[in-house]
Backbone as CSV, one residue per row, in Angstrom:
resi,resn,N_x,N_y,N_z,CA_x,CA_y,CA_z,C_x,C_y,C_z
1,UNK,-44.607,-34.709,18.584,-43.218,-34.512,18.190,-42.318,-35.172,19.235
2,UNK,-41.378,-35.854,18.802,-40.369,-36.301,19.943,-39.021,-35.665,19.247
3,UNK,-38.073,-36.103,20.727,-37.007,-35.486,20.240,-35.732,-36.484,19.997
4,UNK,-34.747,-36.435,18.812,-34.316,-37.563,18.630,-32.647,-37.158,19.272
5,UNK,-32.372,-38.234,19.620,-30.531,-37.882,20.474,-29.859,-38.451,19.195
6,UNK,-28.606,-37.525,19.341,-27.448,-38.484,18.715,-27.308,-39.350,18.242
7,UNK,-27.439,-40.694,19.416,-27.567,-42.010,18.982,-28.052,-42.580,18.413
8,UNK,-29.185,-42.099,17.819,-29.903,-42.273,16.717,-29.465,-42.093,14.999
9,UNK,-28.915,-40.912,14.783,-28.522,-40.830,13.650,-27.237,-41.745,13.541
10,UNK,-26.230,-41.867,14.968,-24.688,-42.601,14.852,-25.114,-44.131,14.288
11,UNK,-26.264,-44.663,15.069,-26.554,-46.482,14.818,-26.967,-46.402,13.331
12,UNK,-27.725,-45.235,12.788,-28.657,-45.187,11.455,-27.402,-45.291,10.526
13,UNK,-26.083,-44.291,10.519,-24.973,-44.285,9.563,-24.087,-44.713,9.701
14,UNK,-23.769,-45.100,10.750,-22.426,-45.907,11.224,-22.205,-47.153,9.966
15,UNK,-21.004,-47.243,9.510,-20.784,-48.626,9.071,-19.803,-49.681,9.660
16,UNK,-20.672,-50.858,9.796,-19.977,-51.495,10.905,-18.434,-52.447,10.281
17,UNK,-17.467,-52.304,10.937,-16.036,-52.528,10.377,-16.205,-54.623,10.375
18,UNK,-16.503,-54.742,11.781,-16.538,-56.421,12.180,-17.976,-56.744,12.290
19,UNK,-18.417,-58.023,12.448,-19.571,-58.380,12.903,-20.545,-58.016,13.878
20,UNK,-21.384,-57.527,14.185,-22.034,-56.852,15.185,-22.943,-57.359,16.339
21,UNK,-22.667,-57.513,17.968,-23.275,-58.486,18.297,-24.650,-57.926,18.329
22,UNK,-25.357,-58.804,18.696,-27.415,-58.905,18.317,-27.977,-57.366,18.941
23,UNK,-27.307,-56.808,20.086,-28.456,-55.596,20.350,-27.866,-54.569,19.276
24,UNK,-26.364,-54.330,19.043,-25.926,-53.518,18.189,-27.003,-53.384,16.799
25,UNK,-26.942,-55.059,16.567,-27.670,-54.658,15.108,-28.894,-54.144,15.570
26,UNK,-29.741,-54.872,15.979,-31.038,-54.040,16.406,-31.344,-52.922,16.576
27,UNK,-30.103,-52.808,17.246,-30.248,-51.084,17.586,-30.314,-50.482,16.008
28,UNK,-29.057,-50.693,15.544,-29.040,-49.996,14.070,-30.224,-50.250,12.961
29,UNK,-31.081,-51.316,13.078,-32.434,-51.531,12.617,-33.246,-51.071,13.098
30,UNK,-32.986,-50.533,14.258,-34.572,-49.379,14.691,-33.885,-48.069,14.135
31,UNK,-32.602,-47.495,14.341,-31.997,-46.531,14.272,-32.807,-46.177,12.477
32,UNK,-32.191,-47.190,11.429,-33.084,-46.759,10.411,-34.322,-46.848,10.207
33,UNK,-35.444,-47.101,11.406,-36.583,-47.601,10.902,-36.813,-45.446,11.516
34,UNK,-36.363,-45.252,12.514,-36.796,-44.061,12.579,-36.117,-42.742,11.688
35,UNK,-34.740,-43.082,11.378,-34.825,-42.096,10.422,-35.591,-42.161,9.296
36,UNK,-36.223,-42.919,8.824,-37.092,-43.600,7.303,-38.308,-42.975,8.259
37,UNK,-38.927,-43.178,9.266,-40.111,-42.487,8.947,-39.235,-40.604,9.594
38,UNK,-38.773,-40.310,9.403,-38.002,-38.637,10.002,-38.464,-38.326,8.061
39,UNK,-37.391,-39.226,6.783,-37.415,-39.125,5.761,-39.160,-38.795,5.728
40,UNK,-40.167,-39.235,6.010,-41.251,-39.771,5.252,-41.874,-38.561,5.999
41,UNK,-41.387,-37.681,6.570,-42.241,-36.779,7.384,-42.718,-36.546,8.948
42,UNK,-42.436,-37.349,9.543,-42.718,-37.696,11.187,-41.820,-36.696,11.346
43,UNK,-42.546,-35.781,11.912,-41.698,-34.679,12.985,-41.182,-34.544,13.776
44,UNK,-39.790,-34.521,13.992,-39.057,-34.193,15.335,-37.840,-33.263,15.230
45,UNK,-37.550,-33.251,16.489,-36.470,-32.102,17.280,-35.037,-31.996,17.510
46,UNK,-34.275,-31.967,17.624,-32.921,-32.185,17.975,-32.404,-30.708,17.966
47,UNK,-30.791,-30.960,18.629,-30.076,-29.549,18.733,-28.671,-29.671,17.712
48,UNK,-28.723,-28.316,17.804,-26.986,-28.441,16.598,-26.212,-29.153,17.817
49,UNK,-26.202,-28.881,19.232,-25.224,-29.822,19.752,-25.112,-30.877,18.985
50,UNK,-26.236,-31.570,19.077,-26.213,-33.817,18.682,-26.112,-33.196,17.256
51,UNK,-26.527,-32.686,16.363,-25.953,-32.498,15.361,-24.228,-32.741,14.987
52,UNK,-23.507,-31.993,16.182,-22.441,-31.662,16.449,-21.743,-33.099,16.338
53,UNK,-22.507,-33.535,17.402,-21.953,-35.063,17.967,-21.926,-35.383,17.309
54,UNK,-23.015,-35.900,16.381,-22.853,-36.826,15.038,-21.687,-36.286,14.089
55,UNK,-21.838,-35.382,13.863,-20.590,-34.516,13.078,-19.105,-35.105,13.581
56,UNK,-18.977,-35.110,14.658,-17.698,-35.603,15.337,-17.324,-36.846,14.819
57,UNK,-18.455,-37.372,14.729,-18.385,-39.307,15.276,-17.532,-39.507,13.579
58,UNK,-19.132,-39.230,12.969,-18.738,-39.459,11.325,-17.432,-39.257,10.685
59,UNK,-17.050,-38.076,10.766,-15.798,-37.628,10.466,-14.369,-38.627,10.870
60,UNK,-14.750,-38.841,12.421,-14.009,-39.836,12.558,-14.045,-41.403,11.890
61,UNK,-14.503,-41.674,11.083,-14.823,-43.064,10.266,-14.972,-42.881,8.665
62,UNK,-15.757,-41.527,8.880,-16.601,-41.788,7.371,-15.067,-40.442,6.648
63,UNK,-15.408,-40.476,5.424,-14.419,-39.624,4.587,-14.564,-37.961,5.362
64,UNK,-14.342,-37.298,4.426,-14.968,-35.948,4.963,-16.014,-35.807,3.877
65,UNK,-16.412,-35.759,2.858,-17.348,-35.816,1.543,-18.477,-36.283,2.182
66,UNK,-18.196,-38.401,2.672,-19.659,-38.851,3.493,-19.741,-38.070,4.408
67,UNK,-18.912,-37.354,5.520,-19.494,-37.008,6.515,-20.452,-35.494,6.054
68,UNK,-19.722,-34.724,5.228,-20.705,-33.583,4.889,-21.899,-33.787,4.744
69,UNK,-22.066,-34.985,3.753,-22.660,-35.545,2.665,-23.995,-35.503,4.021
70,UNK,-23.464,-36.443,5.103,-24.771,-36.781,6.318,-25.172,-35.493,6.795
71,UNK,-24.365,-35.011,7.427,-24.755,-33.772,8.058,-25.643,-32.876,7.123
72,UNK,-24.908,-32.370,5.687,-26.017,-31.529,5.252,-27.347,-32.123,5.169
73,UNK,-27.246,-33.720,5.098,-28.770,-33.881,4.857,-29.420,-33.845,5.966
74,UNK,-29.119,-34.312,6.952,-29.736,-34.369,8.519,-30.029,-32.230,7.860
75,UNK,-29.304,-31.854,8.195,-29.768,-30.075,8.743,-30.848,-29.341,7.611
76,UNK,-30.697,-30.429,6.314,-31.977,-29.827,5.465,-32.876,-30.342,5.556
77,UNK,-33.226,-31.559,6.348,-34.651,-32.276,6.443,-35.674,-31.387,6.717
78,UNK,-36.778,-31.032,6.394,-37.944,-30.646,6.543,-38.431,-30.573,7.840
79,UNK,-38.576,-31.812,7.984,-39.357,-32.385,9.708,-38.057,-32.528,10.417
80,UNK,-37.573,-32.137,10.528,-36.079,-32.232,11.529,-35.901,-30.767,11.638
81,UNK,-36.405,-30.344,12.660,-36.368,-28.933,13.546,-34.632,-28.556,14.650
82,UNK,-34.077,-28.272,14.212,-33.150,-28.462,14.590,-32.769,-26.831,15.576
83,UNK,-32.294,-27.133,16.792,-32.605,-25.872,17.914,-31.357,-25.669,17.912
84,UNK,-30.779,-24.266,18.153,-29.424,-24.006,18.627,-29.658,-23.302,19.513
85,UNK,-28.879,-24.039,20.857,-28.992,-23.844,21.974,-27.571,-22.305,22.234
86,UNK,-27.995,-21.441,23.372,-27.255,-20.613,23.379,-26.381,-20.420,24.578
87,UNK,-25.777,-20.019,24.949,-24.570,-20.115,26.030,-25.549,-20.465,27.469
88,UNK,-26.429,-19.508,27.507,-27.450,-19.456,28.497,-27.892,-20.966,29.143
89,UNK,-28.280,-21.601,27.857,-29.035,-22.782,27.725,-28.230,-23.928,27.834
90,UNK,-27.079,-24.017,27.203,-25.765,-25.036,27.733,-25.190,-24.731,29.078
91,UNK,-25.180,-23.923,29.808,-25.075,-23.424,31.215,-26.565,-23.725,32.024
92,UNK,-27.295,-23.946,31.404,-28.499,-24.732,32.538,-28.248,-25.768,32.013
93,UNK,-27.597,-26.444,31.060,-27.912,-27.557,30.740,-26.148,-28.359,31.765
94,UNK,-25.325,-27.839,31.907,-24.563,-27.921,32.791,-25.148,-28.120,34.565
95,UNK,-25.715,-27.538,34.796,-26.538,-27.378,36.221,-27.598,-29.040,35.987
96,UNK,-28.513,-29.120,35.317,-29.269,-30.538,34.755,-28.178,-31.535,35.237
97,UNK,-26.976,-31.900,34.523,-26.340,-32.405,34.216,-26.322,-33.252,35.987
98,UNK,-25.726,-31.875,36.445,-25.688,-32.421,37.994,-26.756,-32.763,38.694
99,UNK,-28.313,-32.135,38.614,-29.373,-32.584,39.056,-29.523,-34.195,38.755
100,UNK,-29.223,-34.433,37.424,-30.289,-35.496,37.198,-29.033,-36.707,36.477
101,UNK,-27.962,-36.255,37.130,-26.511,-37.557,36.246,-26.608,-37.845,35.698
102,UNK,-26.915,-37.149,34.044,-26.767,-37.609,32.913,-26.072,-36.552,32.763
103,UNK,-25.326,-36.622,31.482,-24.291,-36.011,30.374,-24.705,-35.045,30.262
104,UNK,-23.918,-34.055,29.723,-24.256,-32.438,29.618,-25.037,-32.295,28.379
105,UNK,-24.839,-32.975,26.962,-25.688,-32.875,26.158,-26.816,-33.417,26.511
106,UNK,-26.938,-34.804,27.115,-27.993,-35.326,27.556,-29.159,-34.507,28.275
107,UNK,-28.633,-33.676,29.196,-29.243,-32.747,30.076,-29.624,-31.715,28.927
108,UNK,-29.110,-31.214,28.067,-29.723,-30.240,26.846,-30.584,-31.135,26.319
109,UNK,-30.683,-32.099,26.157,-31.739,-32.461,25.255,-32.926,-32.694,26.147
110,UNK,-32.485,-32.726,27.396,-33.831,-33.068,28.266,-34.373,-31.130,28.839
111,UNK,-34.032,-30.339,29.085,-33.888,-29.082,28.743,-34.875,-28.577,27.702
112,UNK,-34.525,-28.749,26.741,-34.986,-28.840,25.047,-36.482,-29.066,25.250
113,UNK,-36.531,-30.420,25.578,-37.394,-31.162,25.771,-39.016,-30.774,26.541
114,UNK,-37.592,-30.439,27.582,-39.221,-29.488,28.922,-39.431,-28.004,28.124
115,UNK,-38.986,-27.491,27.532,-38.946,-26.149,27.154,-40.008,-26.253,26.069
116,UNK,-40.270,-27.156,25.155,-41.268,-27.418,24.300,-42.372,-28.846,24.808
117,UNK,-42.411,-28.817,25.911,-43.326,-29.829,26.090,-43.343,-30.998,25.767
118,UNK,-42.353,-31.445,25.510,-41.929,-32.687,24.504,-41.449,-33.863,25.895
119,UNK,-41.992,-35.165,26.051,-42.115,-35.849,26.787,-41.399,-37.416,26.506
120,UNK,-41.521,-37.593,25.631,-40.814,-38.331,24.218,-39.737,-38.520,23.565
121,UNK,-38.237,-39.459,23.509,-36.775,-39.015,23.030,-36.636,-40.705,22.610
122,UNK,-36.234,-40.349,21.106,-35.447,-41.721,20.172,-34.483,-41.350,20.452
123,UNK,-33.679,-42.486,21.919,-32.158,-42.663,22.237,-31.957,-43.680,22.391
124,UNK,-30.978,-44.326,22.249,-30.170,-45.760,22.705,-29.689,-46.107,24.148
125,UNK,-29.784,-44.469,24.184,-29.061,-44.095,25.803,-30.076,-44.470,27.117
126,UNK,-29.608,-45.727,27.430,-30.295,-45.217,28.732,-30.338,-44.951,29.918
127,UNK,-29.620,-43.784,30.083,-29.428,-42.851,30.714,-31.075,-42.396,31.084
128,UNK,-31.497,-42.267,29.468,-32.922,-40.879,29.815,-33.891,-42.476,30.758
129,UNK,-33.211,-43.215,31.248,-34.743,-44.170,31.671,-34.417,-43.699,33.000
130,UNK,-34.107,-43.194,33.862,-33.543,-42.590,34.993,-34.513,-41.270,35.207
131,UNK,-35.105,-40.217,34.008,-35.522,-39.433,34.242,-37.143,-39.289,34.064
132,UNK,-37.566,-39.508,34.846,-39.228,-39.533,35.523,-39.756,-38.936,34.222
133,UNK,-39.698,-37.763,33.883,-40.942,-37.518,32.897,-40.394,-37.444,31.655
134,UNK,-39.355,-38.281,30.928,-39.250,-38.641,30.161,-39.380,-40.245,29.519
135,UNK,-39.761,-39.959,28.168,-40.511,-41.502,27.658,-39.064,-42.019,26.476
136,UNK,-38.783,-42.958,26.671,-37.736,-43.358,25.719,-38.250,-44.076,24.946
137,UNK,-37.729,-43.872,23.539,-38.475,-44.868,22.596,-37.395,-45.207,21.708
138,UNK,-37.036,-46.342,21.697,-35.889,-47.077,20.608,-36.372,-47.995,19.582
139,UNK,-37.675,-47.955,19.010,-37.937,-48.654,17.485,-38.648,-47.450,17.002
């Protein structure tokens, strides 16, 4: 199981307004190659935070209808385990944040991550290449 960030679902739905230079698209061509296998059953993790995030982003671009439209489907997927983190857990994930200088969600998802053994994260971000026992995977 890996765990997928944000940035993953934003490159997968985003629609791009202008031309996109070469890593953008790429990015957004791995972005759907992993939600298509998430669709097909490949199991993974995420938190209502990046849920959240994505929620934010969309809304800001997409209608409110598309943005529901994404979100409910992201939160009914099957193989998309989705964690809600609790005050407790965003307050260590605050403390992370400062250990290891990445972002406060970032630090929840790496959190997340150690808490289920999960070694493994589809992000764009790389931020997580900074953190020793995590494996980044972007196709």
């Amino acid at each position: 199981m890996r765990f997928i960030d944000a940035s993953v679902f934003i490159y997968a739905y985003l629609k791009p307004k202008t031309r996109l230079p070469n890593q953008v698209s790429e990015f957004k061509k791995s972005a759907k190659r992993i939600v298509t296998r998430l669709n097909e059953g490949e199991e993974a993790i995420t938190t209502l935070i990046h849920i959240s995030e994505v929620s934010n982003i969309l809304e800001a671009r997409f209608s409110y209808a598309q943005s529901v439209e994404v979100v409910s489907a992201l939160l009914s997927k099957r193989s998309l385990e989705v964690v809600e983190p609790s005050l407790k857990n965003y307050l260590e994930a605050i403390e992370e944040s400062r250990i290891q200088g990445l972002g406060i969600n970032d630090a929840l998802a790496l959190l997340t991550m150690r808490h289920r053994g999960i070694n493994e994260i589809y992000s764009f971000d790389s931020d997580f290449d900074k953190v020793q026992e995590v494996r980044r995977i972007v196709a």
